[in-house]
C-alpha positions as CSV (number, residue, x, y, z in Angstrom):
1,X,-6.4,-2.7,-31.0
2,X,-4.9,0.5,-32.3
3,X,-8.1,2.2,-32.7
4,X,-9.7,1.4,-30.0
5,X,-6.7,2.8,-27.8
6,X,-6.5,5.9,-29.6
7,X,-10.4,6.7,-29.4
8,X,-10.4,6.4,-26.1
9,X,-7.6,9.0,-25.8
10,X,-9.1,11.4,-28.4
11,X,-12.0,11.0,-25.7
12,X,-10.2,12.0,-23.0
13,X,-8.5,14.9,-24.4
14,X,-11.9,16.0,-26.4
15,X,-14.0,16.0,-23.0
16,X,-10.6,17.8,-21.4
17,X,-10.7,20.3,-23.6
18,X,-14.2,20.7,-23.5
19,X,-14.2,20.8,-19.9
20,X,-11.3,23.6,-19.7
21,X,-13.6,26.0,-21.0
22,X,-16.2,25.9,-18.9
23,X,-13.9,25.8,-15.7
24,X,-13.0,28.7,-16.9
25,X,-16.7,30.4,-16.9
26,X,-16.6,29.3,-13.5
27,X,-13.3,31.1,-12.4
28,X,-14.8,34.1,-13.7
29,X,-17.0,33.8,-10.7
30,X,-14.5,34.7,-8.3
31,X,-14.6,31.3,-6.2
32,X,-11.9,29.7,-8.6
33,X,-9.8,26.9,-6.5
34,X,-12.8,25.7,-4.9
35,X,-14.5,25.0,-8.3
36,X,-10.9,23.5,-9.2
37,X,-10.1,21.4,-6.3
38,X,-13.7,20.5,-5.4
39,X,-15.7,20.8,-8.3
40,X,-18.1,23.2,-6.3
41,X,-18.9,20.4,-4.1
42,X,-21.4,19.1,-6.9
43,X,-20.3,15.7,-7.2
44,X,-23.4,13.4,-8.0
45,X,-23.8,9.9,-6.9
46,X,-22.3,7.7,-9.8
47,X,-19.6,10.7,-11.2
48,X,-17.8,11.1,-7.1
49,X,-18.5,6.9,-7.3
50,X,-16.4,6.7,-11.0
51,X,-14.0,9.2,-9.3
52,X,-12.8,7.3,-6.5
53,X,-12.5,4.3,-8.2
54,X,-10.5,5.4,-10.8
55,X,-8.6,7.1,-8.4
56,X,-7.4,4.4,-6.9
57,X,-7.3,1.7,-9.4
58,X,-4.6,3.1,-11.7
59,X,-1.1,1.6,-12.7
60,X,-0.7,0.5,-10.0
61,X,-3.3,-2.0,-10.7
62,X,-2.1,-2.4,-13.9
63,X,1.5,-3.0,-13.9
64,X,1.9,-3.3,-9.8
65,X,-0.1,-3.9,-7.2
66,X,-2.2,-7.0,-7.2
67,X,-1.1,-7.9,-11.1
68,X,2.8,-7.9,-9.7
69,X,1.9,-10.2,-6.6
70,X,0.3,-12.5,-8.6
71,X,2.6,-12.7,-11.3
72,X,5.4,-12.8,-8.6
73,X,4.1,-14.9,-5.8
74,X,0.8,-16.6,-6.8
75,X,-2.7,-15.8,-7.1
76,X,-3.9,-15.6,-4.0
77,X,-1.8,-12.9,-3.2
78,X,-3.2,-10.8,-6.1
79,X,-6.8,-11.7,-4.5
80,X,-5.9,-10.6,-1.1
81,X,-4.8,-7.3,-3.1
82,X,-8.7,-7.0,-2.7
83,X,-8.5,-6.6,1.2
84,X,-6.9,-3.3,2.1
85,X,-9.4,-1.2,-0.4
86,X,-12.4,-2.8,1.1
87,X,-11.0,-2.4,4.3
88,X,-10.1,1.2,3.7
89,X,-13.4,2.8,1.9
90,X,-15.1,1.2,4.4
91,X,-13.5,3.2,7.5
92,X,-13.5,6.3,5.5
93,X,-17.1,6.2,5.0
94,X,-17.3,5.7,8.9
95,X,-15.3,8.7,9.6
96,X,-16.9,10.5,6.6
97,X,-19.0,13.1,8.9
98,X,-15.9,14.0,10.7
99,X,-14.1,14.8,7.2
100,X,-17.1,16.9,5.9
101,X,-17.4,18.9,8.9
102,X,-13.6,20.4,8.1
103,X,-14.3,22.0,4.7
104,X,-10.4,21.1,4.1
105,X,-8.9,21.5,0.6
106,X,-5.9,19.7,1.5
107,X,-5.2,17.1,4.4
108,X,-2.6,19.8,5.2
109,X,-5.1,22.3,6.2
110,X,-6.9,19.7,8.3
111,X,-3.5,19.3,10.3
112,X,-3.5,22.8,10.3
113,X,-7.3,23.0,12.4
114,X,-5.9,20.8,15.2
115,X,-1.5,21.6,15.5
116,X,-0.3,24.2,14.2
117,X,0.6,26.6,10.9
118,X,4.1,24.3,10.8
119,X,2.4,21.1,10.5
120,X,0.5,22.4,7.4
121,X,3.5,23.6,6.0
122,X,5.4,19.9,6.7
123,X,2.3,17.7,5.5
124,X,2.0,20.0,2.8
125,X,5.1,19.3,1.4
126,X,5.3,15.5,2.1
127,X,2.1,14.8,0.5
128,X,3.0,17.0,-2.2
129,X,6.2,15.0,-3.0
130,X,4.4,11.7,-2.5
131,X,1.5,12.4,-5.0
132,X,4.0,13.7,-7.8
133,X,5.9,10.4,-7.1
134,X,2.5,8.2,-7.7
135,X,1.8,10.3,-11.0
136,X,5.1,9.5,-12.3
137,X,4.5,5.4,-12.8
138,X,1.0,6.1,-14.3
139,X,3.0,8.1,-17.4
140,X,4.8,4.5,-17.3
141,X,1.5,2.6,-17.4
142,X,0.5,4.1,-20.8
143,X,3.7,4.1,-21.9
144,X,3.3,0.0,-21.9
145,X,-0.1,0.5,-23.4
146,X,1.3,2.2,-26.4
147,X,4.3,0.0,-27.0
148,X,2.1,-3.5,-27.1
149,X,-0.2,-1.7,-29.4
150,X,2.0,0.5,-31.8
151,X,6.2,-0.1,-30.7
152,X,6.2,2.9,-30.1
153,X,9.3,3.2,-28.0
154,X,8.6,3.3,-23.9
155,X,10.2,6.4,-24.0
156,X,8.8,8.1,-26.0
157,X,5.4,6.5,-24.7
158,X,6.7,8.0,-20.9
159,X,6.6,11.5,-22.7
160,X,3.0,10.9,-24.6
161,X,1.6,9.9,-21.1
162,X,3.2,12.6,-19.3
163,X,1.7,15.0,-21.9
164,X,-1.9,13.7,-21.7
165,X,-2.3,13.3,-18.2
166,X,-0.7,16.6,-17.2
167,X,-3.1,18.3,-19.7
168,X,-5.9,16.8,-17.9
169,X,-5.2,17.9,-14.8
170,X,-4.6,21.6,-16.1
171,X,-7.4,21.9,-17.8
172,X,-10.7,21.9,-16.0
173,X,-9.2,21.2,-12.4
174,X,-11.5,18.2,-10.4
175,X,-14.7,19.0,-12.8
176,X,-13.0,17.3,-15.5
177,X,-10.8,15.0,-13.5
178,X,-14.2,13.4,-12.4
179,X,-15.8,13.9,-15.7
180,X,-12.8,11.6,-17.6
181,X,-12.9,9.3,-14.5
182,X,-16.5,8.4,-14.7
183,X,-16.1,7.7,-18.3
184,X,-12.8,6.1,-17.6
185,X,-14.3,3.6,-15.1
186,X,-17.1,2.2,-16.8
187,X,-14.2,1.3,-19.5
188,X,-12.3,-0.3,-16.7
189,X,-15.2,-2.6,-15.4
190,X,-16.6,-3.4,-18.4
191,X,-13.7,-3.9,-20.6
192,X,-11.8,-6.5,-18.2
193,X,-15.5,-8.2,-17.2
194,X,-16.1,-8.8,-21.2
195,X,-12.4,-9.9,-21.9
196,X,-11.8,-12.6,-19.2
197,X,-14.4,-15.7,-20.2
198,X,-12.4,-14.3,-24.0
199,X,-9.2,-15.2,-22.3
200,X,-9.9,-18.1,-20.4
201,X,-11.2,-20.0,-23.7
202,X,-8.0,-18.8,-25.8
203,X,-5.7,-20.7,-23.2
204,X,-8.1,-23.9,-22.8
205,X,-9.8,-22.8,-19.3
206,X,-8.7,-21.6,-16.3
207,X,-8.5,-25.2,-15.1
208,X,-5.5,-25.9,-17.7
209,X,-3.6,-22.8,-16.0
210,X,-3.9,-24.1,-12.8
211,X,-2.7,-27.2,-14.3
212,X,0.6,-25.7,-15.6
213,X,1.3,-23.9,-12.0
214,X,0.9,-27.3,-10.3
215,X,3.7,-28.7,-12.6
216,X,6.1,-25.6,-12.5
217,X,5.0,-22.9,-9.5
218,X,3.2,-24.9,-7.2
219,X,3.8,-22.7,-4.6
220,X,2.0,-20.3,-6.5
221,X,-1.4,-22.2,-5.8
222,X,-1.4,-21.8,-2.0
223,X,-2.6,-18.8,0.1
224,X,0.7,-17.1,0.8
225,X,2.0,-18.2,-2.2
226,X,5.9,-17.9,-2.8
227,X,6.6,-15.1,-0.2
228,X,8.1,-17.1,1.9
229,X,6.6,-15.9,5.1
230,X,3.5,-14.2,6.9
231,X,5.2,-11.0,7.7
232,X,6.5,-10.9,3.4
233,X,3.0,-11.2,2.7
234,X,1.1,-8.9,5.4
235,X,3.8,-6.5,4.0
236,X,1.9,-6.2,0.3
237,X,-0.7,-4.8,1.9
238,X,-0.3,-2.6,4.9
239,X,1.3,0.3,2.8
240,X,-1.9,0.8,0.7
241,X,-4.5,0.5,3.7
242,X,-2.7,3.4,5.6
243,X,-2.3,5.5,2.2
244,X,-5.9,4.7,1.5
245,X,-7.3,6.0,4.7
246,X,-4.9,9.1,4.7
247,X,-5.2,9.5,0.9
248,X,-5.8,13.4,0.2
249,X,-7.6,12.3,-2.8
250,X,-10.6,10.7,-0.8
251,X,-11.2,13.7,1.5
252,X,-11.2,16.1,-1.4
253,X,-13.9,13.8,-3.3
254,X,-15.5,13.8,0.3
255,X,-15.9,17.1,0.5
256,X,-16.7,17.5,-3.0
257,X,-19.7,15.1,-3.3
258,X,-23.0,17.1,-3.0
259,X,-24.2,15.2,0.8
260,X,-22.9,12.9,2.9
261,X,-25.2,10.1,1.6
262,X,-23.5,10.9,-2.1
263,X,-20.1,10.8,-0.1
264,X,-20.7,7.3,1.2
265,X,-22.7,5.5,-1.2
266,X,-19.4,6.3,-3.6
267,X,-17.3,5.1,-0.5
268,X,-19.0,2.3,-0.2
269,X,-19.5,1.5,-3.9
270,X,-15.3,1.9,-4.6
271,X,-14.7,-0.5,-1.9
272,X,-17.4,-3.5,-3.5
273,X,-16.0,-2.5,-7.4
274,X,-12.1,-2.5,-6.1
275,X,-13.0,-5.8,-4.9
276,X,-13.7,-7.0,-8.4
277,X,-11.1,-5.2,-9.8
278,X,-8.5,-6.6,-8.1
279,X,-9.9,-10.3,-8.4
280,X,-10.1,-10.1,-11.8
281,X,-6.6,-8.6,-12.4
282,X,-4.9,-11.4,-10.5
283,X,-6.5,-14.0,-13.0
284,X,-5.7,-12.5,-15.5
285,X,-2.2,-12.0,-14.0
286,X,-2.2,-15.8,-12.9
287,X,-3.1,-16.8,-16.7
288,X,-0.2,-15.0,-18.3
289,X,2.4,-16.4,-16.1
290,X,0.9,-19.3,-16.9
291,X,1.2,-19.4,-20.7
292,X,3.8,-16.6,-21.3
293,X,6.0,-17.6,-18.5
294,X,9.4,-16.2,-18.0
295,X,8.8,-14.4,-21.2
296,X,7.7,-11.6,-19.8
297,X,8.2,-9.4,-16.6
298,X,5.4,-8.8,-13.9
299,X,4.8,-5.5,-15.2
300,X,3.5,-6.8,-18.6
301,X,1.0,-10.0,-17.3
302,X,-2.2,-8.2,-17.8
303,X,-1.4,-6.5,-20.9
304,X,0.4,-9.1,-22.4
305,X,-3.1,-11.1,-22.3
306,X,-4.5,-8.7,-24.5
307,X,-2.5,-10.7,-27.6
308,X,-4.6,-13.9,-26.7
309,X,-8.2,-12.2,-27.4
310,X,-9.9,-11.1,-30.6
311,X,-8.7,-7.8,-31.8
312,X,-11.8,-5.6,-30.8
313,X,-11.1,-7.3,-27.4
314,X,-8.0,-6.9,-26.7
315,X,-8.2,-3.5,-27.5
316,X,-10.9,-2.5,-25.1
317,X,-8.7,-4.3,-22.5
318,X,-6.0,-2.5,-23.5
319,X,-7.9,0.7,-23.0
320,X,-9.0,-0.3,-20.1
321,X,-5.7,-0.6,-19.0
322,X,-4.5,2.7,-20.4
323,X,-7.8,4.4,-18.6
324,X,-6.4,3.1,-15.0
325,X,-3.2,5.0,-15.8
326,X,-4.7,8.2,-16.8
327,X,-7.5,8.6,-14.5
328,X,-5.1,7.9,-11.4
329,X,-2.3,10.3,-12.8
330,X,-4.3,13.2,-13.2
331,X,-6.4,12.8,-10.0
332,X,-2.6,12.9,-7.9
333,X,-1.3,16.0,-10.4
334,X,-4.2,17.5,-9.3
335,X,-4.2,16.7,-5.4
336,X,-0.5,17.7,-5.6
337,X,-1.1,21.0,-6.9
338,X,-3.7,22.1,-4.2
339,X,-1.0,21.8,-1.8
340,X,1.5,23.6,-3.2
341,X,-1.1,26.4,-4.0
342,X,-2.8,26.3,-0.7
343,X,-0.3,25.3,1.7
344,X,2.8,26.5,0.0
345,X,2.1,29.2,-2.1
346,X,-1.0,30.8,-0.4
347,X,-0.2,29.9,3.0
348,X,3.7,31.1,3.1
349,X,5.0,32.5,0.1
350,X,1.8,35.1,-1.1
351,X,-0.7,35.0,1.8
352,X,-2.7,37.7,-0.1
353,X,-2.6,36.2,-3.2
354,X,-6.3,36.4,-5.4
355,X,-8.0,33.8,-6.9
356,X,-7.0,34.8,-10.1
357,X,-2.7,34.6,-9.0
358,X,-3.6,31.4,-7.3
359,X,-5.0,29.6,-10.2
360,X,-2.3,31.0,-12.0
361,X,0.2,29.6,-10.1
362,X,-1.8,26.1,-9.8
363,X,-1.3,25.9,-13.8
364,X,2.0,26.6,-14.0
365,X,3.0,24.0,-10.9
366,X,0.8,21.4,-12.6
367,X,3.5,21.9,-15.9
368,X,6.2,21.4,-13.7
369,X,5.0,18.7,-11.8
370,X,4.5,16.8,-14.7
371,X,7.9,17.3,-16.0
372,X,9.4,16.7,-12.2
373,X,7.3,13.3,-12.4
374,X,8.4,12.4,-15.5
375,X,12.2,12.7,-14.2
376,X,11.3,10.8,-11.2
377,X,10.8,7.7,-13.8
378,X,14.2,8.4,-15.0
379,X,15.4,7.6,-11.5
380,X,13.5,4.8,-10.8
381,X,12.3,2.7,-13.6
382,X,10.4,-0.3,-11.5
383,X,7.4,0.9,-11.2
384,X,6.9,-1.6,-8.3
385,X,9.5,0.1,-6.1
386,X,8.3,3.5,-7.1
387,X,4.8,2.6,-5.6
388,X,6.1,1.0,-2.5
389,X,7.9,3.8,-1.8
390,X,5.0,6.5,-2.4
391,X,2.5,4.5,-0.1
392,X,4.8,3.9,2.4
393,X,5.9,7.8,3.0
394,X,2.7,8.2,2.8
395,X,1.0,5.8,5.4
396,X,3.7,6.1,8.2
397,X,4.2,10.1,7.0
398,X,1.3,11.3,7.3
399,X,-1.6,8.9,8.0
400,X,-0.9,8.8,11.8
401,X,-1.2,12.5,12.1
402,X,-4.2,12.8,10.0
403,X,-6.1,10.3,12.1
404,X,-4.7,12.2,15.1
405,X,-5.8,15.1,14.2
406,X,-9.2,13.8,12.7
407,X,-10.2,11.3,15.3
408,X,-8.2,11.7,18.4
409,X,-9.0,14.6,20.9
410,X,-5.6,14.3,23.4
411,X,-3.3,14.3,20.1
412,X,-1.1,18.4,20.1
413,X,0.8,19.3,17.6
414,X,3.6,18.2,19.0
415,X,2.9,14.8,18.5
416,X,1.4,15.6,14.9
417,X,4.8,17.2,13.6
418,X,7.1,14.6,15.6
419,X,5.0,11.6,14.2
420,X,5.2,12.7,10.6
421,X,9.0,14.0,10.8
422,X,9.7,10.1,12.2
423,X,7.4,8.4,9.7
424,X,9.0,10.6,7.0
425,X,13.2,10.3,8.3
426,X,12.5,6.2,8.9
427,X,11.0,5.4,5.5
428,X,13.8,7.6,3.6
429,X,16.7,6.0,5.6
430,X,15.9,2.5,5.9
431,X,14.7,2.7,2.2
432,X,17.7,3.7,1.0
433,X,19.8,1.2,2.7
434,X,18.5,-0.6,5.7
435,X,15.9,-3.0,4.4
436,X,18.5,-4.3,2.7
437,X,20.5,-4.9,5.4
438,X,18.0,-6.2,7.9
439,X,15.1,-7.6,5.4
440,X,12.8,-5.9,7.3
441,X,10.5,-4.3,5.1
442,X,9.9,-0.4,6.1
443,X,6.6,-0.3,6.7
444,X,7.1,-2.2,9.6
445,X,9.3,0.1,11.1
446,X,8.3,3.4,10.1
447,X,4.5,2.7,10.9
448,X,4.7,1.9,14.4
449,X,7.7,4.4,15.1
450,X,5.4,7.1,13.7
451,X,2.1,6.0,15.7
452,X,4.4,5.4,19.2
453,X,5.5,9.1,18.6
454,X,2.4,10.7,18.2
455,X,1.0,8.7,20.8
456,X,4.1,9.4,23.7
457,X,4.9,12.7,22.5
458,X,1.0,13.8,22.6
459,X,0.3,12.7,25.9
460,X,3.8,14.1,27.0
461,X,2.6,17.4,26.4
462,X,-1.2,17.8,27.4
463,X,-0.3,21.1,28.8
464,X,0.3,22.7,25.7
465,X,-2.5,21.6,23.7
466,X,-4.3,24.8,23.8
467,X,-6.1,23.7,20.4
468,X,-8.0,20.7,21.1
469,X,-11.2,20.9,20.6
């Protein structure tokens, strides 16, 4: 298992470094953060569709997400992990045109084109906090990896992870982000597709799981599962359709696929593979709670199976595993540093700041995003919670305004910087203490209070909306 865990990371850091220098050939040529943040806007068909989907299926999927669900609740609610991406990469390919037409870097800049300078500066500064916070539980992802394979200690994994993925991200900006993506999917797909019919004949079937659960989890079998309620359950989900359709991520690999036809047939293409994704982590989820029981924790079920297969398999599930971790946490260094280049740096701090100071500066906030990520983990070791939290600052934050600005001609910018300062204020507060206190879970209160503000507020003040288009 070893081996194949540490090929696949040679890999990575081989075609990284490989990569670096020829990104920077291309700087040389005087365009440098749009080579970096877009890749040119050469993206072909299958690297922008190996991209996106390893953009969004990263730890997350691994050790959260639709693994966690299942392992928690029951499998259905790992399945119905499938919905929201399906859902989302549908709409975006809808709206696609619209997204294209902007040019944007950064979802910032877009806010920017309809409100006002402040806006950029606010969603700048949100998203940029939000993707650090995602990059931080991918570090924790591979950490796991590396301690079921080797012992070596999680630790000292977190800092190996944090090391590997920040080096990605500062090497060759989104040319070899996609490069190790597309490589890094195919491992995905294939290596959990091989391993399961492995799996399911080391524990005596499928049918003999679903045996076990209806002696000791029945509830487990059933569509909501153990949640308890509809509301619980809807809850999983809404966070990570709202982040998905305002995901700053998606829009720069928009914008960074040669056409729109390339744009939407990767669109398209990460919604259909996220659906087998996600339906294959939940069984394989649903078969190590199964057989390992309370033996483990939720964030171990799908690695943990890797100790039922043949050596050779197990490993290339396990490097599957590691590949969602580090293809997600370099794509968010990466998106995080275009906004504090472009909407921090550039926009407030140096407005006449070259291409050469501004890739300068990139680099060096990549390094200290990394470290700042890794000290996020510190704080807050469930990588669950960690998750929640990023998608749902996210999605009530900044996902209203986006759309507003995108798809809504009466929104101002009023309503823009209202909506995300609610979204923003509600998620922190009733994070920290009132979802507790109520049981409400904060996406259903942040959401809508963002969405009625940008809705009231913009209408409130048609006569100021000099900049709608």
């Amino acid at each position: 298992m070893l081996a194949i865990v540490i090929i696949y990371l040679v890999g990575l850091a081989v075609l990284g470094a490989y990569m670096f220098n020829k990104q920077k050939k291309l700087e040389m040529s005087g365009n440098g953060t749009k080579e970096f943040f877009l890749a040119g806007g050469s993206l072909g068909k299958l690297v922008a569709l190996g991209t996106m989907l390893a953009t969004y299926t990263g730890n997350g999927t691994v050790a959260g997400g639709g693994n966690s669900l299942t392992y928690n609740y029951g499998i259905w609610t790992g399945i119905c992990f499938s919905i929201p991406p399906l859902l989302a990469f549908t709409f975006l390919a809808l709206i696609a045109p619209k997204i294209r037409q902007t040019g944007a870097v950064t979802c910032a800049q877009l806010l920017e084109k309809k409100f006002v300078s402040g806006a950029r500066l606010f969603g700048g500064i949100v998203l940029m906090l939000s993707m650090i916070s995602i990059v931080s539980y991918q570090f924790k992802g591979l950490a796991n990896i590396l301690y079921a394979t080797v012992g070596v200690p999680v630790w000292a994994g977190n800092i190996i992870g944090a090391v590997l993925i920040t080096f990605l991200a500062f090497g060759g900006g989104l040319r070899t982000v996609a490069a190790t993506d597309a490589m890094s999917a195919f491992l995905m797909v294939i290596g959990l597709l091989i391993g399961l019919p492995f799996l399911f004949n080391a524990v005596g079937g499928f049918g003999a799981m679903v045996d076990i659960a209806k002696e000791t989890h029945p509830g487990e079998l059933t569509f909501f599962g153990t949640t308890g309620s509809f509301w619980v359950w809807l809850g999983g989900y809404v966070p990570l359709f709202f982040l998905t359709i305002g995901d700053q991520n998606y829009y720069q690999r928009i914008n960074s696929a040669k056409d729109l036809k390339t744009a939407r047939f990767s669109l398209f293409g990460t919604g259909i593979a996220a659906l087998c994704i996600n339906t294959i982590v939940a069984f394989y989820a649903f078969t190590a709670k199964q057989w390992f029981g309370e033996n483990i924790i939720a964030s171990q079920a799908l690695i943990s199976t890797a100790t039922l297969m043949p050596t050779v398999l197990g490993g290339i599930v396990l490097a599957a595993a590691g590949a969602f971790a580090v293809t997600t946490g370099d794509s968010y260094l990466l998106s995080g540093a275009s906004n504090f280049t472009l909407d921090i740096y550039k926009h407030k701090i140096n407005p006449n700041a070259n291409e050469d100071q501004q890739m300068k500066v990139t680099r060096i906030f990549i390094l200290c995003a990394g470290v700042f990520a890794f000290g996020i983990l510190q704080l807050f070791p469930d990588v669950l919670a960690v998750q929640y939290w990023a998608y749902t600052i996210s999605a009530a934050g900044m996902t209203p305004a986006i759309l507003g600005a995108l798809l809504w001609k009466k929104s101002t910018k009023w309503g823009g910087i209202i909506s995300m300062a609610i979204g923003t204020l509600i998620t922190i507060s009733w994070e920290w203490q009132l979802q507790k206190a109520t049981g409400i879970q904060t996406i259903f209160v942040a959401l809508p209070a963002a969405l009625i503000a940008l809705i009231v507020v913009s209408l409130a003040t048609q006569k100021s909306n000099k900049a709608v288009a």
